[in-house]
C-alpha positions as CSV (number, residue, x, y, z in Angstrom):
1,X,126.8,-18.1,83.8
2,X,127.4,-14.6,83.3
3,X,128.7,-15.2,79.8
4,X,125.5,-16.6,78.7
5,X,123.2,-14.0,80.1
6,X,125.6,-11.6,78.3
7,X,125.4,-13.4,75.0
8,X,121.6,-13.9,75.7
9,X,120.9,-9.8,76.2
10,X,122.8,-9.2,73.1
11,X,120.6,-11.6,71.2
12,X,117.7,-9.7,72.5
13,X,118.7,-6.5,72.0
14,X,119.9,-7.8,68.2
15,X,116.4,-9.3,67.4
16,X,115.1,-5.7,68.9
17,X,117.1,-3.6,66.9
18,X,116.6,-5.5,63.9
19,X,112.9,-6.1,64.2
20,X,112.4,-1.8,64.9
21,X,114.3,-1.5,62.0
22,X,112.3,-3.2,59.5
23,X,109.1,-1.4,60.9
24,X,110.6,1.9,60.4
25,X,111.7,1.0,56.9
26,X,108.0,-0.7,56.2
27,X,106.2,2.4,57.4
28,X,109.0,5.1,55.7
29,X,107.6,8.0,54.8
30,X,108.2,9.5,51.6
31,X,108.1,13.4,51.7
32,X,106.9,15.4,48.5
33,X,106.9,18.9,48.3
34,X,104.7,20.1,45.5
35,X,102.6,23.7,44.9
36,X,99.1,22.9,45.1
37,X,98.5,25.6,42.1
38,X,99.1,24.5,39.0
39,X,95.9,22.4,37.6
40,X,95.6,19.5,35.9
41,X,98.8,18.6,37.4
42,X,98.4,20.2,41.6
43,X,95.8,21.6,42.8
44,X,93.4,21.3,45.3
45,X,90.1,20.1,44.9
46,X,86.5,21.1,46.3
47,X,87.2,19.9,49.7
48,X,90.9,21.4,49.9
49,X,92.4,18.1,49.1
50,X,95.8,17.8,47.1
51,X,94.5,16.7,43.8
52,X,96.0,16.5,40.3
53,X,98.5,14.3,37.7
54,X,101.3,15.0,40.0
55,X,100.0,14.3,43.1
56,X,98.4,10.7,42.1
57,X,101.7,10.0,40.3
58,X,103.9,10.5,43.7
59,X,101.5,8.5,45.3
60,X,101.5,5.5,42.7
61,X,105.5,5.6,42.6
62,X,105.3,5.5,46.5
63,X,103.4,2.6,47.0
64,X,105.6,1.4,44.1
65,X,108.9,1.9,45.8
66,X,106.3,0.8,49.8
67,X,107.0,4.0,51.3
68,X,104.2,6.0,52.5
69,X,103.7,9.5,50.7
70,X,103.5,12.6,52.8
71,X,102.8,16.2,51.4
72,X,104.3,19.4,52.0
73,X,102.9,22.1,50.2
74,X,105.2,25.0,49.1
75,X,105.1,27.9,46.8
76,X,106.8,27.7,43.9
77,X,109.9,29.7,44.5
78,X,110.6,28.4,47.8
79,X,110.2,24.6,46.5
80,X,114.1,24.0,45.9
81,X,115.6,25.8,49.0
82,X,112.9,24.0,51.0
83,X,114.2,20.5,49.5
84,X,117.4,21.9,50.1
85,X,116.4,22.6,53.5
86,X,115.3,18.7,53.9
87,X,111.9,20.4,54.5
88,X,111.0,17.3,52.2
89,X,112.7,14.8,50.7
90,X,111.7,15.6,46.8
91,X,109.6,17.5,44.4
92,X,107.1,16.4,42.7
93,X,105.8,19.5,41.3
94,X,106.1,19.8,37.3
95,X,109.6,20.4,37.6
96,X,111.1,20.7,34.6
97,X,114.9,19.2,34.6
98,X,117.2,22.0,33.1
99,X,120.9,22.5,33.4
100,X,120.4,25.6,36.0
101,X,118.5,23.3,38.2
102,X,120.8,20.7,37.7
103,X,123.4,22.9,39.3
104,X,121.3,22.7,42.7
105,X,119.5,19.6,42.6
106,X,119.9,16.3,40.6
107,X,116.5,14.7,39.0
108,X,115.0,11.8,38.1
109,X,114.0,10.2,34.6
110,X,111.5,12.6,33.1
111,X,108.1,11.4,33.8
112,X,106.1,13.5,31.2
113,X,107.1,16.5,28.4
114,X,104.7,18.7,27.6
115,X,105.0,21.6,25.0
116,X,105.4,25.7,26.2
117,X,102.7,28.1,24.4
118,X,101.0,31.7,24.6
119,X,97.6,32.2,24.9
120,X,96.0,36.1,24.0
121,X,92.4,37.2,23.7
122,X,90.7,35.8,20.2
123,X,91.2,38.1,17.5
124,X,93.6,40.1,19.3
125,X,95.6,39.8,16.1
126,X,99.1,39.8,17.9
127,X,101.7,38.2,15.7
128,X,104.4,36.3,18.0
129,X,108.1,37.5,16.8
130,X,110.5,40.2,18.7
131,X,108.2,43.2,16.4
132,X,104.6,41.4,16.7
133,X,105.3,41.6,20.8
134,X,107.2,45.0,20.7
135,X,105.4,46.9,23.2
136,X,103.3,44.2,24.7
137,X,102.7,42.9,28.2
138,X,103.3,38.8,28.8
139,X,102.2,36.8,32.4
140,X,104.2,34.1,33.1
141,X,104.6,32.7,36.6
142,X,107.9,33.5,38.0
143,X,111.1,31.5,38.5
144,X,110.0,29.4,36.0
145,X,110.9,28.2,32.8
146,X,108.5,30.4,31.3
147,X,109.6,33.3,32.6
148,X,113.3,32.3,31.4
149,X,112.4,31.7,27.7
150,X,110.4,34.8,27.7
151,X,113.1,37.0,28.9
152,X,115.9,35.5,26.9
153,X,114.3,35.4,23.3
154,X,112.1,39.1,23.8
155,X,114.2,40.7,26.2
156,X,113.5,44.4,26.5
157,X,111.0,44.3,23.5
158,X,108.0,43.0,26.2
159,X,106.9,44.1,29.6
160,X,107.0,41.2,31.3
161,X,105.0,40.5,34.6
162,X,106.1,37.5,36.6
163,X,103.2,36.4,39.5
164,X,103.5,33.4,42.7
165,X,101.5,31.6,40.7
166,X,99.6,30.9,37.2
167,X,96.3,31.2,38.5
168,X,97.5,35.0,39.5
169,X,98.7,35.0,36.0
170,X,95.3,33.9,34.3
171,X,92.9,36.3,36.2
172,X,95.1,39.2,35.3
173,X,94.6,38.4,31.4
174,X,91.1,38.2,31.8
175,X,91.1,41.3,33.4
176,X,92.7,42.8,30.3
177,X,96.1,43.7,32.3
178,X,98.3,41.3,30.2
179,X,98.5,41.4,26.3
180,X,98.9,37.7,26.6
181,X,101.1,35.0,29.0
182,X,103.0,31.8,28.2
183,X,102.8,28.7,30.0
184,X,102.8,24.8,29.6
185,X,100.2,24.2,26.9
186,X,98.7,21.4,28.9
187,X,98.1,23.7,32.4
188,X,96.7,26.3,29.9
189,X,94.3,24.1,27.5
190,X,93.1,22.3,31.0
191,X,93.5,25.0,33.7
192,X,92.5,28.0,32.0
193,X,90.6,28.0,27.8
194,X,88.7,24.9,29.1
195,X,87.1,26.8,31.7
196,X,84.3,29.7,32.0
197,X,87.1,31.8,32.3
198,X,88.7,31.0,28.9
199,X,86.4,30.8,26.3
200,X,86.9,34.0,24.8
201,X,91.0,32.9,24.5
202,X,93.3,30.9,22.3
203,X,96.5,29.4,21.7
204,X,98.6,31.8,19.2
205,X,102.0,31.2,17.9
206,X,104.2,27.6,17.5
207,X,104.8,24.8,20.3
208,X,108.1,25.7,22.2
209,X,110.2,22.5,23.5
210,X,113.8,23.7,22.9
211,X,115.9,22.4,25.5
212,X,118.4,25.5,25.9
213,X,115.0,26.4,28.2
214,X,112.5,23.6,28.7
215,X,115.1,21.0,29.4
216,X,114.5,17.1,29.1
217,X,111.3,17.2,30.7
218,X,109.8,17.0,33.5
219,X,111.0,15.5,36.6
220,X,111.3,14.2,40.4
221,X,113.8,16.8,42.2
222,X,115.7,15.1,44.7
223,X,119.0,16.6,47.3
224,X,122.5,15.8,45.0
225,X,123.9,12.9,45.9
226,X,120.9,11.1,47.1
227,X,121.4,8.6,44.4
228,X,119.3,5.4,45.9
229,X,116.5,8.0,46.8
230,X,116.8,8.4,42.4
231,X,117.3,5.2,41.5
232,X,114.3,4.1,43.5
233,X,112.4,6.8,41.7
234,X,113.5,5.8,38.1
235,X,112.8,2.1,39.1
236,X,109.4,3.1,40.0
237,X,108.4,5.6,37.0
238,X,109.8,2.8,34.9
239,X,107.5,0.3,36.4
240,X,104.3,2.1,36.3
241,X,104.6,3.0,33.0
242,X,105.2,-0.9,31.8
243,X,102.4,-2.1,33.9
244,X,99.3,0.1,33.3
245,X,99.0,2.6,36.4
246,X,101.1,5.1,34.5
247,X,98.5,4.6,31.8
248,X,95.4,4.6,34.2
249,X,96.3,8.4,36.2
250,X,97.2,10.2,32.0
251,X,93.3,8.9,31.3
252,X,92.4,10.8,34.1
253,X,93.8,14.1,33.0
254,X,93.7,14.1,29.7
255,X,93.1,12.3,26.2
256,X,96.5,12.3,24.9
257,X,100.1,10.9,25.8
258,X,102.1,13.9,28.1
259,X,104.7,11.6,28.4
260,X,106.4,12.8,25.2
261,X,108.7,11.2,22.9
C-alpha cells in the first residue's frame, strides 16, 4: 500500500512539474535592451512609448519565436556590459555586427544594412578628404561605429566631438557648433534633414559601407555561447522576411529596402 501511494505522489508531482514547466516556457519572456534614441529605428513616441523599426521588429521575431518581449531601455554605451550583465537577454538596438564586438558578444544574421554618411550645412562647401576636413569639427555619437571610422580615416586632421546620443549630436549642428557629423544615412535622412530641424542641411560626400568599420550589418546581440537563444533569432528573422511581416514593419519606416544586399 505504501508503494502505491509512493508511485502515485511521484506521478503527481511529475504531471506538476511538467505541467509548470510548459507554462513558464509558454509565457517566457524575451528581454531586449535597446536605446530609445535613435529614430526611425528607437525612439519614443508622443506618449513616451518605445516606438520605431527596431522595436516592432523584436516584437514580430518574438511572437515568432512565442516568447513575450519585454523592454529594457539603456543608453548606448552601457547596452553591451548591461547584456553582459544579464540585465537583458539581447540587443536589439541597431547594432552593427563588427569584429570588436564580436570579441564580447556573438550576433545574429544581419537583419538590415544601411549605408554611413555626413551631413553639413547647404553650401557649406566642405569637400570630404583628410585636407577638405583639416581643421574641421565632426559629431558623431560615441562608441559607435561612427565614431570609429571617423577617427581611423581623419585621425588628428578633425576635432571630433563624440555625444550619449545622436539627437545631442543633431542640435549641436544646428546650433552651428559642429562643421558637420556622420551617421547612418537612414537615421539622418529620417531623424534629422526630414525634419523642421533639417531643411537647411544635406548629405555631402560618398556612401560608406566598408566592413573594416561598418561590419556585416546590423544585428541581434546576444551573451557568447547562447547559441539556441541565436538560432531562434536567425529562425525567426528568416521567417518574417519569407512571409511578409518583415515586409509590412520596412513600409512603415521607409520607401526603400534597408535590408541590403
Amino acid at each position: 500500500m505504501r508503494k502505491w501511494s509512493l508511485v502515485i505522489l511521484l506521478l503527481v508531482l511529475a504531471v506538476c512539474w511538467f505541467g509548470n514547466a510548459s507554462a513558464a516556457d509558454s509565457t517566457k519572456k524575451l528581454r531586449i535592451g535597446t536605446e530609445g534614441a535613435y529614430p526611425p529605428f528607437n525612439f519614443k513616441d508622443n506618449n513616451g512609448k518605445l516606438a520605431g523599426f527596431d522595436i516592432d521588429i523584436a516584437e514580430a521575431l518574438s511572437k515568432e519565436m512565442g516568447m513575450e518581449c519585454e523592454f529594457k531601455e539603456q543608453d548606448w554605451d552601457g547596452l553591451i556590459p548591461g547584456l553582459l550583465s544579464k540585465k537583458f537577454d539581447a540587443i536589439v538596438a541597431s547594432m552593427s555586427i563588427t569584429d570588436e564586438r564580436k570579441q564580447k558578444v556573438d550576433f545574429s544574421n544581419k537583419y538590415y544594412q544601411t549605408p554611413a554618411r555626413f551631413v553639413t550645412k547647404k553650401g557649406a562647401g566642405i569637400t570630404v578628404s583628410k585636407e577638405g576636413l583639416k581643421g574641421k569639427t565632426v559629431g558623431v555619437q560615441r562608441a559607435t561605429i561612427h565614431e570609429n571610422f571617423i577617427r581611423d580615416m581623419f585621425g588628428d586632421s578633425v576635432v571630433v566631438k563624440a555625444y550619449p546620443t545622436q539627437d545631442e549630436a543633431d542640435m549641436d549642428l544646428v546650433a552651428g557648433r559642429l562643421d558637420l557629423m556622420i551617421a547612418d544615412a537612414t537615421v539622418l535622412l529620417s531623424g534629422f534633414l526630414a525634419t523642421d530641424a533639417g531643411k537647411g542641411f544635406e548629405f555631402i560626400g560618398p556612401s560608406y559601407v566598408d566592413k573594416k568599420w561598418f561590419g556585416e550589418g546590423v544585428g541581434i546581440a546576444v551573451r557568447k555561447g547562447d547559441d539556441k537563444l541565436r538560432e531562434k533569432l536567425n529562425k525567426a528573422i528568416d521567417t518574417i522576411r519569407t512571409n511578409g511581416v518583415y515586409r509590412n514593419i520596412n513600409a512603415k519606416y521607409f520607401n526603400f529596402d534597408v535590408y541590403g544586399q
